[in-house]
C-alpha positions in Angstrom: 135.8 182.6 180.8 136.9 183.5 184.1 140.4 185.3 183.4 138.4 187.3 180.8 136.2 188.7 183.3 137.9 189.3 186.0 140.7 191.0 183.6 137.8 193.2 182.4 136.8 194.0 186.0 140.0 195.4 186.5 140.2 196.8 183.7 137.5 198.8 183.6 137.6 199.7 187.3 141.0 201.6 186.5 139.7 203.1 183.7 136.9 204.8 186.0 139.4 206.1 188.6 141.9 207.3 186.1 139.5 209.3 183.9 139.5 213.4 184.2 136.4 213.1 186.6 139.1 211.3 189.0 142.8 213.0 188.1 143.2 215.7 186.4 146.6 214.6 185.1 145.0 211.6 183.0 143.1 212.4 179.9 140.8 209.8 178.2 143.7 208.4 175.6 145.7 207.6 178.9 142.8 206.3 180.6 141.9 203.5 177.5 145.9 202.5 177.3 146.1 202.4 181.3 143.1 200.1 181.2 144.3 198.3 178.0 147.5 197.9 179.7 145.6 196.0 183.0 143.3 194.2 180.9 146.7 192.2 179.3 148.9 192.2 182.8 145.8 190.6 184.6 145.3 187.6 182.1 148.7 186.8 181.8 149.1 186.7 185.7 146.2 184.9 186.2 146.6 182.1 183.1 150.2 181.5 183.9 148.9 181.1 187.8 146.3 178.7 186.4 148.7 176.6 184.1 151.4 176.4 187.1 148.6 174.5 188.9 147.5 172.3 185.8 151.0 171.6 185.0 151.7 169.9 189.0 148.8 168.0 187.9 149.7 166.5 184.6 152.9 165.9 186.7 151.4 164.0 189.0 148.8 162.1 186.5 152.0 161.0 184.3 154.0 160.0 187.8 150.6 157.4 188.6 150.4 155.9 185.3 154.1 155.4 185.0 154.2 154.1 188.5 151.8 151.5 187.5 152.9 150.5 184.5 156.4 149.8 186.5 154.4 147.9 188.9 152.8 145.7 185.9 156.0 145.2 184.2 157.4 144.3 187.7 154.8 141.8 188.3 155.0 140.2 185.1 158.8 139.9 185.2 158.4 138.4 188.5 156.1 136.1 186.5 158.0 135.1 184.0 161.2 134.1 186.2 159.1 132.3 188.7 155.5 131.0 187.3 153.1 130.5 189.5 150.2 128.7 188.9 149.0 128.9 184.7 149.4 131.7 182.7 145.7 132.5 181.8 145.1 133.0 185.4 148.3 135.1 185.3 146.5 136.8 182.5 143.5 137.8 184.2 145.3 139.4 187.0 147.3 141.5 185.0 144.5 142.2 183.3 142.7 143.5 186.3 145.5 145.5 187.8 145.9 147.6 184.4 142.4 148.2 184.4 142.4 149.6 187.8 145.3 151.6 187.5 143.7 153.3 184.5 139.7 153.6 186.1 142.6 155.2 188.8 143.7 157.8 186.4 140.5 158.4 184.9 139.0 159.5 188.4 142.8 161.7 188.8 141.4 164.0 185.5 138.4 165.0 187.7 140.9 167.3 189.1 141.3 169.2 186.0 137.5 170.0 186.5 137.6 173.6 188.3 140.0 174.7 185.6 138.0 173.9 182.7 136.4 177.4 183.2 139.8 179.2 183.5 141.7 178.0 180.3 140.7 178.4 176.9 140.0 174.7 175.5 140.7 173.1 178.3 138.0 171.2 178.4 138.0 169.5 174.6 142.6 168.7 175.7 141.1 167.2 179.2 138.3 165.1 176.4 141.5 163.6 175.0 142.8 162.3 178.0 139.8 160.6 179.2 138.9 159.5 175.6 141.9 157.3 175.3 141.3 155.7 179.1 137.7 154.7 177.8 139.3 153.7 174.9 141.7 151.3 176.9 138.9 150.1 178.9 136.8 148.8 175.7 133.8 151.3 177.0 133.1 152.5 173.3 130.1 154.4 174.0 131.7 156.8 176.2 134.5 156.9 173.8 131.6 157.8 170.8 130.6 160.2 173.2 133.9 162.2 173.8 135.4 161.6 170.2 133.5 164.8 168.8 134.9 166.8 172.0 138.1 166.3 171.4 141.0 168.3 170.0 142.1 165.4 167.4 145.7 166.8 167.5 148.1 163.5 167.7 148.3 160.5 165.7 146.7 158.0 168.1 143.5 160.4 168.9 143.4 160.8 165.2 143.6 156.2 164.9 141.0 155.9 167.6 138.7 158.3 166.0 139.3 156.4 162.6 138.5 153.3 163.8 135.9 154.2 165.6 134.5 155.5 162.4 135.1 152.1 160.5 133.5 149.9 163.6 130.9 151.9 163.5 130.2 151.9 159.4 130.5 155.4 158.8 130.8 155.4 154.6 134.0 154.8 153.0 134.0 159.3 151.7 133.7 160.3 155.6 136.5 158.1 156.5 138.8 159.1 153.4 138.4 162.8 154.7 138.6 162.6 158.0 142.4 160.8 157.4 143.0 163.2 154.6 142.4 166.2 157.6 144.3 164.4 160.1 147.2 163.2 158.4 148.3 166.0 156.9 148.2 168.2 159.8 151.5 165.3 160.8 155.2 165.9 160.2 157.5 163.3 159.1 157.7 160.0 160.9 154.5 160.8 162.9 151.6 159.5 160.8 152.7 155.8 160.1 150.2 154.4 162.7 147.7 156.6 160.9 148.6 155.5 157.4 148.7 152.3 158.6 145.0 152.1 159.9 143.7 153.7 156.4 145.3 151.2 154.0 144.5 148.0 156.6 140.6 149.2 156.1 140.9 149.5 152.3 142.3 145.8 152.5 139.2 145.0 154.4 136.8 146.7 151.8 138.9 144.9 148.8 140.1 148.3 147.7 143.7 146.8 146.7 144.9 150.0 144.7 143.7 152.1 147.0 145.5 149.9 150.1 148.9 150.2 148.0 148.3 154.3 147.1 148.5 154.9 150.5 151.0 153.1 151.2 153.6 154.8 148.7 152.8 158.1 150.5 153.1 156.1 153.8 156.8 155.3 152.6 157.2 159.0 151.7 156.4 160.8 154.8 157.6 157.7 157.1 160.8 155.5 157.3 159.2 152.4 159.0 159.8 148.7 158.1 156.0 147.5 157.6 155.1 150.5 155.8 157.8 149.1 153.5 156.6 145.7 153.6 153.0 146.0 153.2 153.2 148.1 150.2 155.5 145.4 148.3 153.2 142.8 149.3 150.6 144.7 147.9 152.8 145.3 144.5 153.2 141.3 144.8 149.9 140.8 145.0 150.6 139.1 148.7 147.3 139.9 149.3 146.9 138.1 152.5 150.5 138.4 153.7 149.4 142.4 154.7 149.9 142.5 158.5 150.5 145.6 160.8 152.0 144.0 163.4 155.1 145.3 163.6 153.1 148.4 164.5 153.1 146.3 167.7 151.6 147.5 170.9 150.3 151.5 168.8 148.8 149.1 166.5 146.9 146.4 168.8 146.1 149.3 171.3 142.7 150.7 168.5 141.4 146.8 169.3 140.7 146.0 165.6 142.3 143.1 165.9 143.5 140.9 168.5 147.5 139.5 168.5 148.6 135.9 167.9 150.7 136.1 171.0 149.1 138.4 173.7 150.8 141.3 174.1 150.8 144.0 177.0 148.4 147.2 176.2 150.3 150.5 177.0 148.5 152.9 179.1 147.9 156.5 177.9 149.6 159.3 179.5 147.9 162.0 180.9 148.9 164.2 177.5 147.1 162.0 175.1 150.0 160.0 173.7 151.1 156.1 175.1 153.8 155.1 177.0 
């Protein structure tokens, strides 16, 4: 790491001119705490120097993909008041200009490439970003690629890592532990997306009890409506009544299933979480 160098550098350099062969007013106990002292000045000049610059361009990343999600939303309003032509034409285009607004974002975090070297972990909060813009793009094997460089830290890197596991057929144990790890790592009201994914694939596997177990935690670290109503329907034995879409957009957005009414996918922001 760069700041670690450079701080040593310095460090030591000061320690060399300060010690008895140099002054004869500094002994060697002076001489360590003078260098001690530079060593810890130096980093935190040059990491807060180094953050200013990666905050200005988060700023900016965030000001693009809000920009063009305004622009979408504009567009489709326009749509909607005046319809031209039919809507799965409409469709297609809208289609199009989200994708390119987030292949334009993805090229944006190429910037936080002559950092990566400067910050601790850097690199594996940059993964996260990029993860979830392969992940809005449907390029999965780039997504498989970055998942086990990432810092899984939110709830929606934690879903897309989950789901990733179930598309891909990882056994039933990995998956348990991986959502035991994440989830518990959330505070209240943060993990019902998560919850959410875990009993949907015990549905899918016919694992009922298991489905409706989660759940009843669900309800106990979230207040959320289909929480609620997917665990009675599971006490009812509404079996096929289990739905998450009132998850809405957070839900549709891991692609596990598609919506009965097409709904607009929300773009990631540049620090991992959706619009």
């Amino acid at each position: 790491m760069y700041p670690i160098i450079i701080s040593a550098i310095l460090a030591a350099t000061l320690y060399i001119v300060s010690c008895p062969y140099g002054f004869d007013w500094s002994g060697y106990g002076w001489s360590v705490l003078w260098a001690i002292l530079m060593f810890a000045a130096s980093m935190t000049v040059i990491i807060l120097a180094v953050r200013k610059k990666l905050a200005a361009i988060m700023a900016e990343l965030q000001r693009m993909m809000l920009e063009g999600r305004d622009a979408l939303q504009r567009k489709m309003n326009e749509f909607q008041r005046r319809p031209v032509g039919d809507v799965k034409t409409a469709t297609a285009q809208f289609e199009k200009l989200q994708r390119r607004q987030i292949e334009k974002g993805l090229e944006y975090t190429k910037n936080f490439d002559n950092y990566i070297n400067w910050i601790p972990f850097l690199s594996r909060q940059v993964n996260i970003t990029r993860m979830q813009f392969h992940y809005q793009l449907k390029e999965f094997k780039t997504v498989d690629a970055l998942l086990p460089k990432c810092m899984v830290l939110d709830p929606l890197t934690a879903a897309m890592k989950i789901a990733r596991m179930h598309v891909n057929k990882a056994p039933l144990e990995e998956i348990e532990a991986a959502f035991k790890k994440y989830s518990r790592r959330l505070r209240y009201n943060q993990s019902a997306l998560l919850y959410s994914l875990m009993a949907w694939i015990y549905v899918r596997g016919n694992e009922e009890a298991k489905a409706h177990q989660t759940l009843v935690k669900a309800c106990e670290a979230n207040e959320h409506d289909t929480l609620k109503k997917n665990r009675d329907r599971l006490a009812n034995g509404k079996i096929r009544e289990f739905s998450n879409a009132g998850l809405g957009d957070e839900w549709y957005a891991l692609f596990l299933e598609e919506p009965k009414m097409r709904v607009e996918r929300r773009m990631p922001s540049a620090d991992g979480r959706p619009f």
